[in-house]
C-alpha positions as CSV (number, residue, x, y, z in Angstrom):
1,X,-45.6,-43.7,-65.3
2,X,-47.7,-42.4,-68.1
3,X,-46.1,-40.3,-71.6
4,X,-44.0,-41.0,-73.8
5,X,-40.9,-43.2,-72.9
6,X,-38.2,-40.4,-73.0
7,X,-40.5,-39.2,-69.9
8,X,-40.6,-42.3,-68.1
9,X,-36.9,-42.2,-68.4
10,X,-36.6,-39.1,-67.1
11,X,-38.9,-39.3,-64.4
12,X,-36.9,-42.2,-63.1
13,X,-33.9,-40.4,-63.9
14,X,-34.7,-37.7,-61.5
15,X,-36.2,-40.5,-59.0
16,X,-32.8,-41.8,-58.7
17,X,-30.7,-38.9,-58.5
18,X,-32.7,-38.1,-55.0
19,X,-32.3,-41.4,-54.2
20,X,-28.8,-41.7,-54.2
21,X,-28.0,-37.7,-52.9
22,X,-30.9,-38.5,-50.5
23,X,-28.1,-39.0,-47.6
24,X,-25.1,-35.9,-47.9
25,X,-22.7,-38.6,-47.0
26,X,-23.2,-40.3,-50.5
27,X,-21.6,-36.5,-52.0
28,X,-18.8,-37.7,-50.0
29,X,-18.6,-41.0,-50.9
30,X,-18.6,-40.5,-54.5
31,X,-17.2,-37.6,-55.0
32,X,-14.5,-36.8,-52.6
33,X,-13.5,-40.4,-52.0
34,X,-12.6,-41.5,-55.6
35,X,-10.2,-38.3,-55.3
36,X,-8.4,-39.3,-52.2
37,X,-8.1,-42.7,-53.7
38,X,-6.1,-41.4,-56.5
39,X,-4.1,-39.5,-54.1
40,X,-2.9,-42.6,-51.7
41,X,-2.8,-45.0,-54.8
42,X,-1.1,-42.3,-56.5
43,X,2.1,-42.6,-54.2
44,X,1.7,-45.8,-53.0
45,X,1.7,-47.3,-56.5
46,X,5.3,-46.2,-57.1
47,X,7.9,-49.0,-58.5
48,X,10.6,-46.4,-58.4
49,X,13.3,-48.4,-56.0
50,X,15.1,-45.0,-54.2
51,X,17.0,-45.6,-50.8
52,X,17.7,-49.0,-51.4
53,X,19.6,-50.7,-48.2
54,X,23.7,-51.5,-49.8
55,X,26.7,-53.1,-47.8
56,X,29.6,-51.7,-48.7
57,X,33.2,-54.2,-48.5
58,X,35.6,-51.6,-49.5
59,X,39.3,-53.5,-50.0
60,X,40.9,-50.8,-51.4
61,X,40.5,-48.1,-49.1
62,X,41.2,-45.2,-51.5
63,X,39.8,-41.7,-52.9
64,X,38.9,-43.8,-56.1
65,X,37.1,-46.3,-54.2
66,X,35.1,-43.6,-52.0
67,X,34.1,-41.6,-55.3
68,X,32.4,-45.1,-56.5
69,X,30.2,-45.6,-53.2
70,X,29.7,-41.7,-53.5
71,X,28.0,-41.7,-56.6
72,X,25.7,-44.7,-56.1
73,X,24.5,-42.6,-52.8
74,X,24.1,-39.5,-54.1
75,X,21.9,-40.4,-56.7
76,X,19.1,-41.0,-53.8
77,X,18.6,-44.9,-54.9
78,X,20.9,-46.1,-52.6
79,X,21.9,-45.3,-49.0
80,X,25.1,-47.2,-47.2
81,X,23.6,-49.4,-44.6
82,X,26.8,-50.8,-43.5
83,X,30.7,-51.2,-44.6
84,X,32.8,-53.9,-43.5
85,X,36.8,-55.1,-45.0
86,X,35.1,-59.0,-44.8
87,X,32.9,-60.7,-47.0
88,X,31.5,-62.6,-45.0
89,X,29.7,-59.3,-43.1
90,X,28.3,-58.8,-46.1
91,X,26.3,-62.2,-47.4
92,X,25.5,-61.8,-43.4
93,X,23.5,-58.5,-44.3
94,X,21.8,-60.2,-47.1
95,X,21.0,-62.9,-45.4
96,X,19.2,-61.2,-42.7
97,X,17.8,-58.3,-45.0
98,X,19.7,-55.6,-43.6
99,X,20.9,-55.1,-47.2
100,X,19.4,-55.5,-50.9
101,X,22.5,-54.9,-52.7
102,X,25.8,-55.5,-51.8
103,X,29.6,-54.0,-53.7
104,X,32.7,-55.9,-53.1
105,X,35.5,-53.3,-54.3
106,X,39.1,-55.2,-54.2
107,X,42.0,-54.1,-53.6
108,X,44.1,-53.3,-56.2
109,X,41.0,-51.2,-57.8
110,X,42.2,-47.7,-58.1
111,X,46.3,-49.1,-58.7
112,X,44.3,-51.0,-61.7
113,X,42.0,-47.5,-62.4
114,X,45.4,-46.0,-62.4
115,X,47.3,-47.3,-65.1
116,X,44.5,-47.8,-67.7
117,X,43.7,-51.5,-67.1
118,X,40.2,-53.1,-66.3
119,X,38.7,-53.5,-63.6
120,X,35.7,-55.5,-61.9
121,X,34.0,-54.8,-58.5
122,X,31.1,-57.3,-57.6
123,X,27.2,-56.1,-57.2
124,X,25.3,-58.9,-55.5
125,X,21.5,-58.4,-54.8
126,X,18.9,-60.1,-53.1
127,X,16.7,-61.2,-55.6
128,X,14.2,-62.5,-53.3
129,X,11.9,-59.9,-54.0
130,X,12.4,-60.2,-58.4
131,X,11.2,-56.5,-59.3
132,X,13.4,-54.9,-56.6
133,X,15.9,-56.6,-57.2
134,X,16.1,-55.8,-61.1
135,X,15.3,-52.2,-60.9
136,X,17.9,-51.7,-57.7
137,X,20.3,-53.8,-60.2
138,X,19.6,-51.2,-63.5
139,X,20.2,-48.6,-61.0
140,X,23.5,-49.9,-60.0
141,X,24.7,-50.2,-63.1
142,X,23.4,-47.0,-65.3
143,X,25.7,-45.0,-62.1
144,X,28.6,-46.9,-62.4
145,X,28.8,-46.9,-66.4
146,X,27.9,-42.8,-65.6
147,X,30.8,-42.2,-63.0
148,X,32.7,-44.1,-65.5
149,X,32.1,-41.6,-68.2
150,X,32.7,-38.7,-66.5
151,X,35.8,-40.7,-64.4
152,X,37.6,-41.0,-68.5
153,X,36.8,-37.5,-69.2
154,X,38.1,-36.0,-66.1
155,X,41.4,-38.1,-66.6
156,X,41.5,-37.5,-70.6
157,X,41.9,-41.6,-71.2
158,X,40.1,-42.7,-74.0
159,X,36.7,-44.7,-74.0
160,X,36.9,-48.3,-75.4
161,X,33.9,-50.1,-77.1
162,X,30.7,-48.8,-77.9
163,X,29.8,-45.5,-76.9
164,X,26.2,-45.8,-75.9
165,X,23.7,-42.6,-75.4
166,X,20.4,-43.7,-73.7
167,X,17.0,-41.4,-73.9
168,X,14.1,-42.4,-72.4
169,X,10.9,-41.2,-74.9
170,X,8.2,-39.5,-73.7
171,X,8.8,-40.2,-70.2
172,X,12.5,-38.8,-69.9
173,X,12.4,-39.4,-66.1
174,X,11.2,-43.0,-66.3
175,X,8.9,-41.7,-63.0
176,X,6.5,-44.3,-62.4
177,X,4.3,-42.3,-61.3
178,X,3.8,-40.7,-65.0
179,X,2.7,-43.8,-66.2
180,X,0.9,-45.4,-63.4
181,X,-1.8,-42.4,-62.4
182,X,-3.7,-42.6,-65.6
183,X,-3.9,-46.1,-65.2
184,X,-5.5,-45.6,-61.1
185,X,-8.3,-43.0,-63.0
186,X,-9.3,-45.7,-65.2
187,X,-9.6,-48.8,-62.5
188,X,-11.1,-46.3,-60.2
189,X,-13.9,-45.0,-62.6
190,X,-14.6,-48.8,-63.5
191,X,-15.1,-49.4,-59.6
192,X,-17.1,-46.7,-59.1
193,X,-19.6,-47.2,-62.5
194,X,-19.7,-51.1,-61.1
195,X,-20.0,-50.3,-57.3
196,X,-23.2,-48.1,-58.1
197,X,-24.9,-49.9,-60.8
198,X,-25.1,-53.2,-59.0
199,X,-26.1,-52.0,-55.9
200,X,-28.9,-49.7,-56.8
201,X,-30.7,-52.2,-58.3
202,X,-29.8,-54.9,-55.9
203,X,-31.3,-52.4,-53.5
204,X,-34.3,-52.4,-54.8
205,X,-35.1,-56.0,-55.2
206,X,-34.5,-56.2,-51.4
207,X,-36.5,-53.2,-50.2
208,X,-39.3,-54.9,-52.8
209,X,-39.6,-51.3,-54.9
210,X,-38.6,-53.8,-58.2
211,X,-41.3,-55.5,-58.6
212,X,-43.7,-52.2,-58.5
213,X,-40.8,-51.4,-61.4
214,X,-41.3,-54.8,-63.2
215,X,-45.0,-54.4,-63.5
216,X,-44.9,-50.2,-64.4
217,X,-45.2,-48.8,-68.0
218,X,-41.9,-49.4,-68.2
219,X,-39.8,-51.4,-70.9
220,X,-37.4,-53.6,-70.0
221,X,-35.0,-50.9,-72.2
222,X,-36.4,-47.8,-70.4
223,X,-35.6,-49.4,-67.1
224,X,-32.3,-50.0,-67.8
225,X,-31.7,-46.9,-69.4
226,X,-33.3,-45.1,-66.1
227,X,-31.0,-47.4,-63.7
228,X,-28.0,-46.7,-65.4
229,X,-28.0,-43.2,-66.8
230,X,-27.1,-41.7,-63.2
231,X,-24.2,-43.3,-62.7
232,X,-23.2,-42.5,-65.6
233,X,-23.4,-39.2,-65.3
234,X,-21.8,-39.7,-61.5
235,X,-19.0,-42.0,-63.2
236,X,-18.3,-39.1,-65.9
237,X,-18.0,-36.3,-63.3
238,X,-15.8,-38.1,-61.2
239,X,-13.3,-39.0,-64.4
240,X,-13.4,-35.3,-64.9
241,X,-12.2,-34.8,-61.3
242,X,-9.9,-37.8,-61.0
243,X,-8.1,-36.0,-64.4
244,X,-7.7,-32.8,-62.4
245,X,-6.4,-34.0,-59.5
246,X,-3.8,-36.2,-61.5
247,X,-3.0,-33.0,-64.3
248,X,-2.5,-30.4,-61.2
249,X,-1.9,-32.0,-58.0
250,X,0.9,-35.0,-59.5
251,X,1.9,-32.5,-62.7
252,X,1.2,-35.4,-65.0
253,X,1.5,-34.2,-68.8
254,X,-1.7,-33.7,-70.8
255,X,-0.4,-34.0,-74.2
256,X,-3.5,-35.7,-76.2
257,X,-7.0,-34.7,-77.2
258,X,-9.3,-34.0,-74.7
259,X,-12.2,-35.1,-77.2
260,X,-10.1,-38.6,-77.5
261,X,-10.4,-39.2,-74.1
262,X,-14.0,-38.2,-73.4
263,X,-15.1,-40.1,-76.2
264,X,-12.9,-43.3,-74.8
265,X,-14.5,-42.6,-71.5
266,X,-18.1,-42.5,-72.4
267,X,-18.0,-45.9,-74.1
268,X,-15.7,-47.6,-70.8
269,X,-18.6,-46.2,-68.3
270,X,-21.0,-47.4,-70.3
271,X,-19.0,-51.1,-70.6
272,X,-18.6,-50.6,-67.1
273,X,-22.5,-50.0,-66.5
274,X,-23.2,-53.2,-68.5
275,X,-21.2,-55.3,-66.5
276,X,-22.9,-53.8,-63.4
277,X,-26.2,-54.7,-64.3
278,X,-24.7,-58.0,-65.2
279,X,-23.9,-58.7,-61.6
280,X,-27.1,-57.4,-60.4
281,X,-29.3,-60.2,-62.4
282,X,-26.8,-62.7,-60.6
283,X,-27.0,-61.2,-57.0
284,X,-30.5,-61.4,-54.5
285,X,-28.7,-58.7,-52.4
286,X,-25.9,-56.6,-51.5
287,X,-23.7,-58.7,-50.3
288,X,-23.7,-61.1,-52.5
289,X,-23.3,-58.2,-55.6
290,X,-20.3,-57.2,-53.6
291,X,-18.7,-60.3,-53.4
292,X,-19.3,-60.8,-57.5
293,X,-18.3,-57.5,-57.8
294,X,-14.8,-58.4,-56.4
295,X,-14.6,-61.3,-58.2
296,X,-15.1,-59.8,-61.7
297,X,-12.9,-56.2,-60.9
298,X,-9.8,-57.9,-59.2
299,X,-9.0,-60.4,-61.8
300,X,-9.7,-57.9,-64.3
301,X,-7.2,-55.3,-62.8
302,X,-4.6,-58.3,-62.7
303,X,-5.6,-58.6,-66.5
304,X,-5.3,-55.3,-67.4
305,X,-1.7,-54.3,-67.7
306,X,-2.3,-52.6,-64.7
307,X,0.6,-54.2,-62.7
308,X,2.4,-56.7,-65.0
309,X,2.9,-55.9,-68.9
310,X,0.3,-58.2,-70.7
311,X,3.0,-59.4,-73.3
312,X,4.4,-61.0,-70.5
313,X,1.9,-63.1,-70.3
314,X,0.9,-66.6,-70.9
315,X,-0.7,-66.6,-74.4
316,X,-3.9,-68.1,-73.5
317,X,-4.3,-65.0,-70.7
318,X,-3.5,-62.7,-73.6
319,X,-6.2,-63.6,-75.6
320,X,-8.3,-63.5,-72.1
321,X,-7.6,-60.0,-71.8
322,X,-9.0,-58.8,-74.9
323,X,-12.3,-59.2,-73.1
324,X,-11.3,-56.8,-70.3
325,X,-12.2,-53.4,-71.0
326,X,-9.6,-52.2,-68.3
327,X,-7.1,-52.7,-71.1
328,X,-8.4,-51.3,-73.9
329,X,-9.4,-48.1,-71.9
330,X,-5.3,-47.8,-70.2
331,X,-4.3,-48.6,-73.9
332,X,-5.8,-44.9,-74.5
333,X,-5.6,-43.0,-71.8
334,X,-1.6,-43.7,-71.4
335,X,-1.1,-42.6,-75.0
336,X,-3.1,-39.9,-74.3
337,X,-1.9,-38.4,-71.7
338,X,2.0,-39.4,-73.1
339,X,2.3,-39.8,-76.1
340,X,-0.6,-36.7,-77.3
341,X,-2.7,-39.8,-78.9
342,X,-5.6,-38.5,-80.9
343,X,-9.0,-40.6,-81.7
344,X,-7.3,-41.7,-85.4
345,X,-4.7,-43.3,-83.2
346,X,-6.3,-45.1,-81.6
347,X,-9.5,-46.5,-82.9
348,X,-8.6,-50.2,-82.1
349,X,-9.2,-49.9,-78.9
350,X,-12.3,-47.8,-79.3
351,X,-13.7,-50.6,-81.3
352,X,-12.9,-53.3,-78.8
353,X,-14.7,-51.6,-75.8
354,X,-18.2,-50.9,-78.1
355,X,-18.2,-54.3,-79.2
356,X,-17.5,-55.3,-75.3
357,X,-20.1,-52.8,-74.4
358,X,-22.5,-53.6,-76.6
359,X,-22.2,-57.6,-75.8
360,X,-22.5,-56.8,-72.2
361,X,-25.9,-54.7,-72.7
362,X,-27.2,-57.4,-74.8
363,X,-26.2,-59.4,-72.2
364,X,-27.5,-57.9,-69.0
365,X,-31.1,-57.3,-71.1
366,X,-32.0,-60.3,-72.0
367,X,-31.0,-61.6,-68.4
368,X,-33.6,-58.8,-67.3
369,X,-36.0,-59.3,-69.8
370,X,-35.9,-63.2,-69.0
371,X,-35.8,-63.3,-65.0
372,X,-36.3,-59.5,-63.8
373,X,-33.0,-59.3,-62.5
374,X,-32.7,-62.8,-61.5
375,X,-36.0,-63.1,-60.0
């Protein structure tokens, strides 16, 4: 490869472009697939608790009582799974799962209603499963404070205590859904920028074309830059179609700059294609970048805020995750798409992923540089 390097670059730019549309499934693969994956992920990734199994042990029998079990089911987050008049039916039910939450209503309840005293009925909840059992438990009580609101206006009695008014900001519907989807775009561009990067030059250390690489015109520089500018054009395209399927098929709300995220995801792709060619000077072939792969991306997803709010924890792990550009990238595109973030906003967390960017490029060169991709 004679010319001047911008050439050579683009020469084996070109090269792998056929390469990796050589076979139409690959269209398929890359383009279709990280779609449907937002699609499944997209609903399955829901920690919105609705039809949640409740025993009912109604004592009191009355029009007050039924109102109470009425409003917990029509809210959709519970449905009656049983009713019994002992209590022993119902720590049955929760022992054998038939039933996550459980309301012990007694007897005297509307008599009490009635004449302006207090009440108390008992919630018990499985908490065997802890996040189900705290958001079935919020649930539970938010309706029951509501039917008691509307219960002292209807009757004209007069509130005691504090009168509380709760708003969620901007996600009024607290929909999970809202806040996880941006976060799926962001773990499935990383995969896919990883996925290809490692194994396109793992691929051609084992069908032997790397070595004809290692000894062409080419820089170590101009190598990478050839590898690695494909995928992340492929890696680009795809954020732009994961961001349409999750603005027009889910409805979530684009209220940011688009410039603030396209800036965000140029420098995550390109953190992303560092630590890919990272893997590939540590891997002889596929299977072994696979199973590096895996053992970078799931531990980084864990680290992420992904699933678990990194405040939560341990501070050593905190720190950890300052490495993880999964993190700084969902620190942007949630205020993005939320909170209409712009780049001022949020230029902490465009700093963090250069400097992780530019470490792992450093990184993943000199590796080259020093054993040809772990030659």
């Amino acid at each position: 490869m004679k010319g001047p390097g911008w050439t050579r670059v683009l020469r084996l730019l070109r090269k792998e472009l056929r390469q990796i549309f050589r076979d139409p499934r690959m269209k398929r693969v890359i383009f279709v697939a990280p779609m449907i994956q937002l699609i499944v992920f997209g609903y399955a990734v829901n920690t919105d608790i609705r039809e949640t199994p409740l025993f009912v042990v109604d004592h009191d029998l009355t029009r007050d009582s039924r109102e109470l079990v009425d409003a917990l089911t029509a809210s959709g987050y519970f449905r009656v799974s049983g009713r019994s008049e002992r209590p022993a039916a119902l720590v049955r039910a929760l022992d054998r799962g038939d039933a996550i939450v459980g309301l012990q209503i007694p007897p005297a309840y509307a008599r009490s209603l009635g004449a302006g005293r207090g009440t108390a009925v008992q919630l018990l909840v499985d908490g065997t499963n802890s996040n189900t059992a705290t958001v079935a438990q919020g649930n539970a009580l938010r309706i029951i404070r509501q039917y008691t609101e509307r219960r002292l206006e209807r009757t004209g009695a007069a509130p005691a205590g504090v009168d509380l008014r709760i708003r969620a900001w901007f996600n009024p519907d607290l929909a999970s859904r809202v806040y996880n989807v941006p976060a799926v775009m962001g773990v499935i561009v990383m995969l896919m920028a990883l996925l290809l990067t490692a194994l396109t030059v793992v691929r051609e250390r084992e069908l032997g074309t790397l070595e004809q690489l290692l000894v062409s015109p080419l820089s170590p520089a101009e190598l990478i830059l050839g590898k690695t500018l494909p995928v992340a054009i492929i890696a680009f395209v795809d954020l732009l179609l994961v961001t349409a399927v999750a603005i027009l098929w889910f409805g979530i709300p684009f209220r940011g700059s688009a410039l603030a995220l396209g800036i965000a995801a140029i420098i995550y792709i390109v953190a992303g294609l560092s630590f890919g060619l990272l893997i590939s000077t540590l891997a002889r072939t596929q299977q072994e970048a696979l199973m590096v792969m895996f053992l970078f991306f799931l531990p980084a997803i864990v680290l992420s805020g992904f699933m678990f709010p990194i405040f939560t924890m341990p501070t050593v792990f905190q720190w950890i995750t300052l490495a993880n550009p999964i993190r700084h990238f969902l620190e942007i595109v949630r205020p993005v798409f939320l909170k209409g973030a712009g780049v001022a906003d949020l230029w902490s967390q465009y700093v963090a992923l250069l400097l992780i960017a530019g470490a792992g490029l450093v990184v993943a060169r000199w590796r080259f540089a020093r054993r040809g991709f772990g030659a």
